[in-house]
N, C-alpha and C positions, 0 to 999 in steps of 0.2 A: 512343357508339360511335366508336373511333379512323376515322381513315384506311386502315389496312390492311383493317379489320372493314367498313369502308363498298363498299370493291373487292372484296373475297372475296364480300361477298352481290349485288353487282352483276353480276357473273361466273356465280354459281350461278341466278340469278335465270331468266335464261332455260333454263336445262336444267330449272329444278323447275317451270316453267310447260308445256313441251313434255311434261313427262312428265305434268302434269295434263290437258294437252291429250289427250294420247293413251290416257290410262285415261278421259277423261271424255267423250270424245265418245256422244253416245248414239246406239248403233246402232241402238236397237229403242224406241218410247215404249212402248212394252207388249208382254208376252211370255208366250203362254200353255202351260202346262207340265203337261204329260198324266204319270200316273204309274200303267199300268198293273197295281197292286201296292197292297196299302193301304198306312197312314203306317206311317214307323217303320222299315221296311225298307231293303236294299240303295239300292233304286232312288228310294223317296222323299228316302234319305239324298243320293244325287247328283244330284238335283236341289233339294234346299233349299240344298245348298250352293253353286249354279252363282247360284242366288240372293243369298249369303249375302255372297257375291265380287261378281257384276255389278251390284246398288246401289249399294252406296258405290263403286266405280270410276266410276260412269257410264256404266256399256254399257247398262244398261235402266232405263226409268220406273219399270216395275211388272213384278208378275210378278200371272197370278191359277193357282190350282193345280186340278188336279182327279182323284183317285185314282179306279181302279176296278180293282178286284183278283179275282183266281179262274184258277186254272188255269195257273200260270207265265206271266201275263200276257194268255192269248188271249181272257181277257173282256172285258177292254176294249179292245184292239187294234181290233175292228169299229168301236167309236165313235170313235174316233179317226179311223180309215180315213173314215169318213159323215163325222163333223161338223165336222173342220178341213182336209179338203181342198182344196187349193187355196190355204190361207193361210199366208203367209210369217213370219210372226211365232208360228206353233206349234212345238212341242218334244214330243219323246214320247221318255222314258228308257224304255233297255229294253238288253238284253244276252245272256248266251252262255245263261242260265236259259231265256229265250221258245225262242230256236235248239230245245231238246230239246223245250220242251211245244208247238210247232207241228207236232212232226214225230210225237213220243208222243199228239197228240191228232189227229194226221191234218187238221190246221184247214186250211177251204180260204182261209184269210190266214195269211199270213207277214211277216217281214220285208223279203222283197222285192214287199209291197204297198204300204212306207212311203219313205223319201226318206234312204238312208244319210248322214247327216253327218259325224260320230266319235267314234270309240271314244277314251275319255277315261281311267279308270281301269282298274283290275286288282286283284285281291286274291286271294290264295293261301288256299288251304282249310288245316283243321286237325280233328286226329283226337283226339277226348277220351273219357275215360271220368267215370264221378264218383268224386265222393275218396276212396271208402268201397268203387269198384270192387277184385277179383281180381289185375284185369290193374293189373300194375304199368311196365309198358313196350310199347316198338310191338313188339318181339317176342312177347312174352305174346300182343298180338292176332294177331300173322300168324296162329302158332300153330294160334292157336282158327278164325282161318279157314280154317286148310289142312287141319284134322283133321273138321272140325264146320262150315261156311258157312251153311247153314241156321239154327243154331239159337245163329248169333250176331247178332242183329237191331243194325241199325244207324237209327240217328235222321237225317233229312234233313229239306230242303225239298222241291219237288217234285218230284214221279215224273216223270224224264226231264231234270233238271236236272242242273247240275255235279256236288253232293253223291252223286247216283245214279249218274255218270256215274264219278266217284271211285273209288267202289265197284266200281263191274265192271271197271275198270280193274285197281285193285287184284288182285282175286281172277284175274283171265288173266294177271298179272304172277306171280300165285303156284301157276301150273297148272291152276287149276279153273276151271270155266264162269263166267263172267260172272251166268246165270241163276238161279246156286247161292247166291247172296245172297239175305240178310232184311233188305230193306231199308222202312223203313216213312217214309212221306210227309207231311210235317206244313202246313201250310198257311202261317206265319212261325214265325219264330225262337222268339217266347213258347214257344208249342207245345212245341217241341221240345226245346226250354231245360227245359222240366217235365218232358219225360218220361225226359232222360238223368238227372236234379237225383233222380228220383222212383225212378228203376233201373228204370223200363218199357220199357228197352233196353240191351243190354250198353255200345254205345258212338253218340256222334255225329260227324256231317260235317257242317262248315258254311264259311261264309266267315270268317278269324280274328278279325275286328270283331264278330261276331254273339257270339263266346263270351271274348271278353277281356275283361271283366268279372269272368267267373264262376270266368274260368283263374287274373287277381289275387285274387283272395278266396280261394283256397283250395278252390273247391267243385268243379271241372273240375281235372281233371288234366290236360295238350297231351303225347298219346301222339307228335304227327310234323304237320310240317308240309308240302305238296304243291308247293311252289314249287321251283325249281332252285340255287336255294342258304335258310340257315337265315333266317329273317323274325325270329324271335326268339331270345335268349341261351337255353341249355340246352335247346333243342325240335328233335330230328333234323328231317332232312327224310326224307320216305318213301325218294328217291332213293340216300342215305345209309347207308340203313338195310336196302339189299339188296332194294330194289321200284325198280324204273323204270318209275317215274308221277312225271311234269312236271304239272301242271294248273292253271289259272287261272280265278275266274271273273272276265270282263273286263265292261262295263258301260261306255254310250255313247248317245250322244242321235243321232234321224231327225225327220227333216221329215216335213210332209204330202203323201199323193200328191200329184200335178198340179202342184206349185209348180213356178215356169219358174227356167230358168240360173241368172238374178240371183238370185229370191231364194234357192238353195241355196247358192251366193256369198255373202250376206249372212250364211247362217246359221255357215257355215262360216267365215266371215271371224272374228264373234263370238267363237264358242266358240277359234279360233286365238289372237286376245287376250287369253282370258280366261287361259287355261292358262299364257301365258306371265309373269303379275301374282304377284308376289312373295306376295300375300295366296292366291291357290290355290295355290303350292307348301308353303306353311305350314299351311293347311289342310287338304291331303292329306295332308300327314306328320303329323297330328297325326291323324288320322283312319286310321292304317294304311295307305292308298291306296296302290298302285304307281303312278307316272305310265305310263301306255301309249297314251298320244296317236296317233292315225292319222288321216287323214282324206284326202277325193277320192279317187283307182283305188287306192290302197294298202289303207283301208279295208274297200272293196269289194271288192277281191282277196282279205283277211284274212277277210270275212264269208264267203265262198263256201267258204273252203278251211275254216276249223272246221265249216261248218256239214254239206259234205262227210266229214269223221272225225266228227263228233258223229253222223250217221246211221249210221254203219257200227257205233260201239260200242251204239248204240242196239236195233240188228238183232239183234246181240249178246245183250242184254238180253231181250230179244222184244216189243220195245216199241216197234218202227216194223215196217212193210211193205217 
């Protein structure tokens, strides 16, 4: 190694140790990560990743995981609420999906039982048919919803979820009841993946990650996508397309009751780090992900005011009080 190549690495030497320093510091020796949803999903998906990122950086030891699924989240939300309260070192993903099944399920827990931290990702839904469907464009479907809503059944996740939430939006953008939808509620994505693949429903609604897969292969056709500009080449957005419907599902991590100041400081310090690590921006783009980071009274503000309009289309629907 010359002279000039001895001072070039003596010079960089301290900035690539500062930067190890500061991805390596470990904030949490263990971190336990509630995922009220089984594996495989939205929610399992951003938290295996929050893991996938803070190993190798050195923000945590370990991680240990624990799913419990049913009901857009509110089954295991109670154990979460019991069994990690008070501890600063838990994590429970969860997002705008719980928002409708807390309120479609009347559950006397919600998210304002748990310890806002933030809101991390977003991802834009998408309206497909199968390859072999009628409808050959998002036209064809308005169409059929504006002549016929009933007896165009549409594929979802849960009742009272974004996917549902899409839907009645939809149909009051195009004059008729919100109510006036067939929409039918699949438990994950598998599910519902079979039953638009099988033609057990004219069309489906999901998050784009859940059907990009099926949309590359040729078996899903992407009638319209929900986001305020296009997510993908050749795939209108609804807005676009003569429907003003914006819609997100957004997806984010809370603490446990009772934890004091610091430790929701600590939590929120983490996840601020993590997001900001060259390995989770390449991770979420490779993953579909929007970034939509929020966190402290922005957050919180955020949370109140969706979860305000998610009851009102909810009412809508006839699927809150």
């Amino acid at each position: 190694m010359n002279r000039r190549s001895l001072l070039a690495a003596a010079a960089l030497a301290p900035l690539a140790a500062g930067e190890a320093a500061a991805q390596g510091s470990p904030r949490f020796a263990h971190m336990s990560m509630f995922i009220p949803a089984g594996p495989g999903g939205g929610w399992d998906g951003l938290g295996r990743a929050i893991e996938q990122v803070a190993r190798p950086a050195g923000l945590v030891g370990s991680f240990q995981f624990e799913n419990v699924g049913g009901a857009g989240g509110i089954v295991g939300l109670p154990r979460f609420v019991a069994q990690r309260r008070g501890r600063g070192d838990a994590l429970m993903v969860s997002g705008s999906i719980m928002v409708g099944a807390v309120l479609t399920n009347r559950s006397p827990l919600g998210l304002s039982s748990v310890t806002p931290i933030a809101r991390m990702t977003q991802e834009v839904g998408v309206v497909v048919v199968p390859a072999q469907s009628d409808i050959q464009d998002i036209a064809g479907l308005l169409s059929a919803f504006r002549t016929h809503p009933g007896g165009t059944s549409v594929a979802g996740g849960s009742a009272g979820g974004t996917d549902h939430i899409t839907l009645g939006l939809i149909l009051r953008a195009l004059g008729r009841s919100a109510r006036e939808g067939s929409y039918v509620a699949f438990a994950g994505g598998g599910p519902a993946q079979a039953a638009i693949l099988g033609a057990q429903v004219k069309c489906g609604i999901s998050g784009y990650s859940e059907f990009a897969e099926q949309i590359r292969a040729g078996r899903m056709r992407a009638l319209a996508t929900t986001g305020e500009t296009r997510s993908a080449p050749g795939i209108p957005t609804l807005k676009e397309s003569g429907v003003d419907v914006v819609i997100a599902n957004w997806r984010g991590v809370f603490g446990a009751p009772g934890i004091t100041a610091n430790q929701k400081a600590a939590l929120t310090g983490f996840v601020t780090d993590l997001v900001a690590l060259p390995a989770w921006r390449e991770l979420t783009a490779t993953r579909g992900w929007d970034d939509a980071f929020l966190s402290g009274a922005e957050f919180e503000r955020f949370l109140a005011a969706d979860t305000a309009a998610t009851e009102t289309v909810l009412k809508e629907l006839g699927l809150a009080g």
